[in-house]
Backbone bond lengths (Angstrom), bond angles and torsions (degrees), N, CA, C in turn:
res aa  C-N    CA-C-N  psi(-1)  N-CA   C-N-CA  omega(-1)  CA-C   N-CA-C  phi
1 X - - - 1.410 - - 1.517 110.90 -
2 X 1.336 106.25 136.79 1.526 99.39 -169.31 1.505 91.26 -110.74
3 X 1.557 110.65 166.51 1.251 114.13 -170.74 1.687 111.36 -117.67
4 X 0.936 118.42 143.67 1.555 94.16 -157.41 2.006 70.89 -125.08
5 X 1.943 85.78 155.97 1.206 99.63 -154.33 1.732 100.98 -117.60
6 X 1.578 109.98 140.73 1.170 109.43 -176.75 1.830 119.29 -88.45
7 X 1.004 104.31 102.19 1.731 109.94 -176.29 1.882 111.41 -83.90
8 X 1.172 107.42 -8.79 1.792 110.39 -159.57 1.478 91.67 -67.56
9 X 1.108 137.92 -55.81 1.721 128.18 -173.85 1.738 116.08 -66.09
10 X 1.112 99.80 -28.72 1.881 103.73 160.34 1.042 103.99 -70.20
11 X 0.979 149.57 -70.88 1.476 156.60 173.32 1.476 129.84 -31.67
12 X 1.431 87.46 -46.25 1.880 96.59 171.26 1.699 98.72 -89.25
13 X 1.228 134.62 -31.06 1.273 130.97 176.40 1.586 103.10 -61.11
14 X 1.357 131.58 -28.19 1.661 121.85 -166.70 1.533 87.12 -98.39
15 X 1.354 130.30 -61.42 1.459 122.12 177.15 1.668 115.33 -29.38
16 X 1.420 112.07 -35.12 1.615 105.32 -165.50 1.179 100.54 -106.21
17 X 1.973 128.08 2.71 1.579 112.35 147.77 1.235 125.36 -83.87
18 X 1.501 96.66 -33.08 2.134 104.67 178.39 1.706 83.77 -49.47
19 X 1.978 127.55 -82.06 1.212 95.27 -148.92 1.854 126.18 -98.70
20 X 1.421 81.86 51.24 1.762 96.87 166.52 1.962 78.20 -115.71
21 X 0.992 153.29 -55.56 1.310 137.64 -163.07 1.668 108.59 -74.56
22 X 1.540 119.78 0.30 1.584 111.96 -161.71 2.062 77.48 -109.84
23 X 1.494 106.55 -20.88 2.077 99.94 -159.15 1.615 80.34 -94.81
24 X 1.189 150.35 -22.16 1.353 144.10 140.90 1.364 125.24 -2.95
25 X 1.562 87.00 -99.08 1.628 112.96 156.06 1.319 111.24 -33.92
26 X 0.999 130.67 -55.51 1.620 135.15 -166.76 1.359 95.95 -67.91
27 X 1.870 121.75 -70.97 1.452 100.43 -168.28 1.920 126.56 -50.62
28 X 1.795 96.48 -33.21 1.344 93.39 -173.95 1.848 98.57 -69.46
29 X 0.831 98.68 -67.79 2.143 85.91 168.82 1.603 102.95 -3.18
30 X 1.018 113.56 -72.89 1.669 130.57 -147.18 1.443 87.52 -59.01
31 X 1.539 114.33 -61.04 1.250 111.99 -162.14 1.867 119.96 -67.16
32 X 1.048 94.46 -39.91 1.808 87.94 166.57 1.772 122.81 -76.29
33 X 1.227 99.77 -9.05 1.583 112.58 174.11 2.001 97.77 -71.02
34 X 1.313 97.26 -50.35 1.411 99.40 172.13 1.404 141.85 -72.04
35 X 1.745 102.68 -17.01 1.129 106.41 148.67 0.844 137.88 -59.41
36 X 1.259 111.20 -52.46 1.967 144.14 -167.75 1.737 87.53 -61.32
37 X 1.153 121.08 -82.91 1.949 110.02 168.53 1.266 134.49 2.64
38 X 1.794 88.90 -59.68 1.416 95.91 -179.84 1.375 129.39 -87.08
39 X 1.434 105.09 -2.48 1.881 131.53 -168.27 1.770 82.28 -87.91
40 X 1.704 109.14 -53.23 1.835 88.06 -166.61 1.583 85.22 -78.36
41 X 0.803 129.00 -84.72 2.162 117.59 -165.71 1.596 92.31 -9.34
42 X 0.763 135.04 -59.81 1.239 120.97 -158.58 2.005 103.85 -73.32
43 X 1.187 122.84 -40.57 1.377 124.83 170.18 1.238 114.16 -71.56
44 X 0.897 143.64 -47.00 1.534 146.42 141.80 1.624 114.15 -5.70
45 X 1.310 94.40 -72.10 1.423 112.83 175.51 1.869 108.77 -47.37
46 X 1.169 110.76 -62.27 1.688 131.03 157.81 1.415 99.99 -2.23
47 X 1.708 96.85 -91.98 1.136 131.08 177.94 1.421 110.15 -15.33
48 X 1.229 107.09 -94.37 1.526 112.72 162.07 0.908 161.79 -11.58
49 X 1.472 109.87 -51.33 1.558 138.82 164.97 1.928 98.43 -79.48
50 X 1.160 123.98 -46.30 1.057 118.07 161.61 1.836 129.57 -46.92
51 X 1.437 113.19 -63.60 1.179 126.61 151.97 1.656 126.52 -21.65
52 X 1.272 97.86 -48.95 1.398 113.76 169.23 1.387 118.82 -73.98
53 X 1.472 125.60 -52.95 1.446 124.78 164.87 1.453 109.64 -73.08
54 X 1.095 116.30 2.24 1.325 109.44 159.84 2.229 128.88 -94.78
55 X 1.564 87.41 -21.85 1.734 109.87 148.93 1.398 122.51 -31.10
56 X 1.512 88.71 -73.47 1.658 118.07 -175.28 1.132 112.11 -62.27
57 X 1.081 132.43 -43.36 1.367 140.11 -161.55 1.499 95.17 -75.76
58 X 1.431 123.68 -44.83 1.118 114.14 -172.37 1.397 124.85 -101.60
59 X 1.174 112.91 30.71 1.612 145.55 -157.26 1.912 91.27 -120.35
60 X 1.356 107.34 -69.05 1.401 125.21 175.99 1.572 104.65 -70.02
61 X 1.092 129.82 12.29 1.524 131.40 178.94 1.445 96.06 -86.17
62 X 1.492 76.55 -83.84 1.621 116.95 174.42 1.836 108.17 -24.51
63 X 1.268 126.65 -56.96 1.151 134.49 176.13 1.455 105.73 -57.76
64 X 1.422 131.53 -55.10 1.606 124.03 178.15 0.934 121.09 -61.83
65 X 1.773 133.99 -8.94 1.177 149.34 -149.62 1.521 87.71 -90.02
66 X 1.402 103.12 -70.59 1.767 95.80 -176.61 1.195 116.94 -58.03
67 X 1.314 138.76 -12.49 1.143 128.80 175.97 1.736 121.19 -88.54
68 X 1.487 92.66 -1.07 1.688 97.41 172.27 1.540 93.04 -118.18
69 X 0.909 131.69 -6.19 1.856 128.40 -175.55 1.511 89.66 -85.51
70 X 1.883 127.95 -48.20 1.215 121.93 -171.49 1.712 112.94 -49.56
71 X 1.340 100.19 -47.99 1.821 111.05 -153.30 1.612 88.77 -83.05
72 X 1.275 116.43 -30.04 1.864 111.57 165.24 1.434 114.26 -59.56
73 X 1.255 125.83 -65.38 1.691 125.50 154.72 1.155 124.50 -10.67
74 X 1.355 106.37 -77.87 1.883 125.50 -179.48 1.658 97.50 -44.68
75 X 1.680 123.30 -59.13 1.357 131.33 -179.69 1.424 92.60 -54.49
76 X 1.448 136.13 -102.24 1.352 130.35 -170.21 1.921 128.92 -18.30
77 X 1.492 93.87 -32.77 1.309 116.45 -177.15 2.049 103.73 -58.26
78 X 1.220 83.02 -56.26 1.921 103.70 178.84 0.901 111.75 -24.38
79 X 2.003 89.48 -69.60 1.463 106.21 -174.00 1.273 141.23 -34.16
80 X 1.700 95.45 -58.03 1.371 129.39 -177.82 1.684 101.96 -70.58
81 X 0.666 117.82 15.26 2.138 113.07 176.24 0.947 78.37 -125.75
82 X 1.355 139.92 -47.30 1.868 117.41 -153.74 1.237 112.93 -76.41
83 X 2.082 105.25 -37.36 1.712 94.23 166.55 1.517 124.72 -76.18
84 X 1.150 108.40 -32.74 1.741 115.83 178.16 1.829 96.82 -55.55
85 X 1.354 133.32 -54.18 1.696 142.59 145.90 1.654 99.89 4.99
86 X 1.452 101.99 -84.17 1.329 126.74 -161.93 1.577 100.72 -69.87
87 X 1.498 139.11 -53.52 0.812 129.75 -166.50 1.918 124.98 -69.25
88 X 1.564 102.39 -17.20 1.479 135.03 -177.72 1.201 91.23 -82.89
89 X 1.152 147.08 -37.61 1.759 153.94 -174.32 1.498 97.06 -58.24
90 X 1.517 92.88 -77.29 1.496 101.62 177.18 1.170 155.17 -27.90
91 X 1.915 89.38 -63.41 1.247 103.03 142.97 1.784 147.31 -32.12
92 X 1.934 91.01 -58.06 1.131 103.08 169.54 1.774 126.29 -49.22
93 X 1.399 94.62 -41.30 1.278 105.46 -170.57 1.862 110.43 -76.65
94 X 1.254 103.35 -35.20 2.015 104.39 -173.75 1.976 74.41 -71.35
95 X 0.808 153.03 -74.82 1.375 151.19 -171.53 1.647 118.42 6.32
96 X 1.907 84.19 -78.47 1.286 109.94 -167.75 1.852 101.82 -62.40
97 X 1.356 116.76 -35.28 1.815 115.50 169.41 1.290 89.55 -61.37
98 X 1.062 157.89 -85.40 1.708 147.06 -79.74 2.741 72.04 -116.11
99 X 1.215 103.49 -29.15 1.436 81.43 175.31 1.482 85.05 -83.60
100 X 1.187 122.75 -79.54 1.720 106.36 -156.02 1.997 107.99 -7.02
101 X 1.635 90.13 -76.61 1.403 94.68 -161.35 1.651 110.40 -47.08
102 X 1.587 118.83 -8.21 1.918 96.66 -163.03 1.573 82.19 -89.43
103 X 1.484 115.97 -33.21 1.565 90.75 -167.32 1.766 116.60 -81.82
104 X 1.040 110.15 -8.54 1.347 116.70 161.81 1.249 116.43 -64.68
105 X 1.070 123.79 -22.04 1.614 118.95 162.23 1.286 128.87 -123.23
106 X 1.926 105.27 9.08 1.567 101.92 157.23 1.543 127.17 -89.88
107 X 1.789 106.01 9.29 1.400 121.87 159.35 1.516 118.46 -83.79
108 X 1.572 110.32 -11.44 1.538 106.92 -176.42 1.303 97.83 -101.43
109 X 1.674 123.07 2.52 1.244 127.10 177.76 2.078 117.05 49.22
110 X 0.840 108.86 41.02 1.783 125.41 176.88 1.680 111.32 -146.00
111 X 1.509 82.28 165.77 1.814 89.01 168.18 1.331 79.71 -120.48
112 X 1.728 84.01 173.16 2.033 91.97 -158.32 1.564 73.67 -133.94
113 X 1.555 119.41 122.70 1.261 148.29 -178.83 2.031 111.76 -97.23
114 X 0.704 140.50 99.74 1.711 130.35 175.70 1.465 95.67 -40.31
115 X 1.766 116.44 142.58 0.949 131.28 -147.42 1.899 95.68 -98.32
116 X 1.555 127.71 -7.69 0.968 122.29 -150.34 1.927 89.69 -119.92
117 X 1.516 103.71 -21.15 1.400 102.89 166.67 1.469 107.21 -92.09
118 X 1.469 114.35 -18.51 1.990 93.48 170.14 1.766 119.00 -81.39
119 X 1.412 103.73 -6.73 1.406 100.01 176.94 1.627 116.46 -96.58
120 X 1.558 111.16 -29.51 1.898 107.62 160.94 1.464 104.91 -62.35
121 X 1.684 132.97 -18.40 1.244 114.27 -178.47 1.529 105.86 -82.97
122 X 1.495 118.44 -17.12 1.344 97.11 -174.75 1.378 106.82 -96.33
123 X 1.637 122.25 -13.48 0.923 108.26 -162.34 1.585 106.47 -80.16
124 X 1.571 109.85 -32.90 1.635 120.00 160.31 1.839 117.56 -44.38
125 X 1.054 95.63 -30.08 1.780 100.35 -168.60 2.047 91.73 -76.09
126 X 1.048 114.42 -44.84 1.543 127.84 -171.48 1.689 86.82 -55.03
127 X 1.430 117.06 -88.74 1.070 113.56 -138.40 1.624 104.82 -61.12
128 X 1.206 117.25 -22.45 1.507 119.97 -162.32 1.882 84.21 -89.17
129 X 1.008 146.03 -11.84 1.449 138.91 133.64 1.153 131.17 -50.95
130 X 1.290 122.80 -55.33 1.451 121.17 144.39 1.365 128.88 -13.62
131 X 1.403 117.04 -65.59 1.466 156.23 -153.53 1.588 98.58 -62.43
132 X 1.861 78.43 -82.91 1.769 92.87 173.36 1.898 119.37 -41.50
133 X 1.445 116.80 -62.03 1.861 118.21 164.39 1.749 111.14 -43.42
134 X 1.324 111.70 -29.15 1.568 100.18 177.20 1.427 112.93 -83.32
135 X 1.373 109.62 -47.08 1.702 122.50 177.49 1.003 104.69 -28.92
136 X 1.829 125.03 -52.03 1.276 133.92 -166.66 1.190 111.14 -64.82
137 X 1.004 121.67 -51.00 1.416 139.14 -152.63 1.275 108.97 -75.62
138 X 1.490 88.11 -40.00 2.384 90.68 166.22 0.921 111.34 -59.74
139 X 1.902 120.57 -72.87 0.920 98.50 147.95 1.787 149.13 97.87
140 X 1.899 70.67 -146.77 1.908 92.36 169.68 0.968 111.46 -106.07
141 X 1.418 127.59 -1.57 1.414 114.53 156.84 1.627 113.02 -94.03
142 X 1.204 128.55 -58.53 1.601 128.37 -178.24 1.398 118.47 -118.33
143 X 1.502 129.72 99.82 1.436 112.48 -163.13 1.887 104.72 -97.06
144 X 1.112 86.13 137.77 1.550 102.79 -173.91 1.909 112.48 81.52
145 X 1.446 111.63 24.96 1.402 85.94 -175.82 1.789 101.27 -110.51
146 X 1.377 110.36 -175.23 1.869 114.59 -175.65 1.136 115.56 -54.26
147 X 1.636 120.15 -20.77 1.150 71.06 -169.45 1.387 119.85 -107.47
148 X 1.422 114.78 27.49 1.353 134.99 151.11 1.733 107.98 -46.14
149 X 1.192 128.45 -65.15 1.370 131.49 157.44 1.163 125.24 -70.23
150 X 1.257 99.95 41.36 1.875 99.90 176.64 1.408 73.41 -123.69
151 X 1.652 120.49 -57.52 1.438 138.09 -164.67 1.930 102.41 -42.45
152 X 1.528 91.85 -54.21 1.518 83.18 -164.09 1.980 109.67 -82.28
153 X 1.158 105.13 -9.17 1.723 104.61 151.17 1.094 138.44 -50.68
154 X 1.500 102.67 -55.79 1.686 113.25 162.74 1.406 115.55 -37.96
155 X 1.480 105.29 -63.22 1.685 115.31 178.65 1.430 126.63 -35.59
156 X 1.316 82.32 -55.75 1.825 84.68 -176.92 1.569 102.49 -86.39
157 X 1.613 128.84 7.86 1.270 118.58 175.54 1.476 94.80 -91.39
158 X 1.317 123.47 -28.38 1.774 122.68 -167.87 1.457 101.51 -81.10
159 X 1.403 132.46 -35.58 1.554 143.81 154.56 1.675 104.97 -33.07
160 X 1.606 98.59 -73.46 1.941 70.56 -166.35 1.195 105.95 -88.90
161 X 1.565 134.47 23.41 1.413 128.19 150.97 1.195 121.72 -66.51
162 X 1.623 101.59 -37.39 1.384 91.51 169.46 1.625 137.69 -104.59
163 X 1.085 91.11 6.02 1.741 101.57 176.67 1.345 109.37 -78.04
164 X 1.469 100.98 -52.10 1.895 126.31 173.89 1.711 90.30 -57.43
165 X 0.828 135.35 -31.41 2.294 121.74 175.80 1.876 95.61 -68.25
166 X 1.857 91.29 -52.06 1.956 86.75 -163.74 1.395 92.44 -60.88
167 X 1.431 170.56 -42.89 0.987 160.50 -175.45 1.358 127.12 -73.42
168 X 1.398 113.39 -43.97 1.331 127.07 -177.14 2.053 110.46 -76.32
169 X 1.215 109.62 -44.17 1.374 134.42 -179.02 1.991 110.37 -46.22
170 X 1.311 94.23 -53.30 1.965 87.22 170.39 1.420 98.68 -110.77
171 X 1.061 116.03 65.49 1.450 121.21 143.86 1.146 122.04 -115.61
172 X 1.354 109.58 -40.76 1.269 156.61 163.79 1.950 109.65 -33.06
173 X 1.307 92.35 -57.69 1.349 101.67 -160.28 1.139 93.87 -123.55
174 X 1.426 122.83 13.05 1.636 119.04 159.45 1.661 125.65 73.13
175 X 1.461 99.03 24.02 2.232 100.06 -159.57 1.634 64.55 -125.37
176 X 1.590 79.20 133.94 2.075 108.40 147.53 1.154 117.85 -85.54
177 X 1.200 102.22 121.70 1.666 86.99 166.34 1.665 109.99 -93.23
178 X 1.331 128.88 169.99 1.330 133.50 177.55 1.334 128.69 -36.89
């Protein structure tokens, strides 16, 4: 005969510690859930009241701002007349030379050219005369052949021969010209 064994009061005895150990857990849950609530309500609150003195603060910033931007202005303001002052002086004064000198030479009736830039202009005006009478001349006799580019080599070789003389020439011999 076998004896068969009664487990239901072990059984209901571990069932009714798991859920006395699970409503445990649960109340302490509950209760730091309710803390934690009241930790942000209370930061929240923080927040806020901060937020707000942080409004003001920048409300009352904002307000002193113009009152140091004004007295910076007025200072900048100074400035700016004393150099615009000084620079109107100046002006005035390179002025009054630049008339002296035009009527001093609207009695000599000329413009007065530097003597070393009127001779690269002629000597440029020459060769590019040259140039142009040869261009032609190729031309109508051979169009498109070398010695069109032989022609326009020369040119620009007689160009900086002679620009390189107007430059090289009173150095040479030591005279400024104007």
């Amino acid at each position: 005969m076998k004896k068969k064994f009664d487990f239901s009061a072990e059984i209901e005895s571990a069932e009714a510690r798991a859920n006395r150990e699970y409503k445990e857990r649960y109340e302490e849950e509950n209760k730091l859930l309710k803390v934690n609530t009241e930790e942000l309500q209370k930061l929240n609150d923080n927040i806020h009241e901060m937020r707000t003195g942080l409004d003001k603060l920048a409300n009352e910033v904002h307000h002193y701002e113009y009152k140091i931007a004004s007295k910076t202005l007025k200072q900048v303001e100074d400035l700016g007349n004393g150099l615009i002052s000084k620079l109107s002086n100046e002006l005035d004064v390179q002025y009054s030379k630049f008339e002296r000198r035009m009527k001093e030479h609207k009695e000599e009736d000329r413009i007065r050219v530097p003597t070393r830039i009127f001779y690269i202009l002629v000597i440029s005006l020459v060769s590019l005369f040259c140039f142009f009478i040869c261009t032609v001349a190729a031309n109508i006799h051979l169009l498109n052949s070398g010695l069109l580019w032989k022609i326009f080599g020369w040119s620009i070789g007689m160009v900086s021969i002679g620009i390189g003389g107007v430059i090289i020439v009173p150095k040479l011999s030591k005279q400024q010209y104007p």
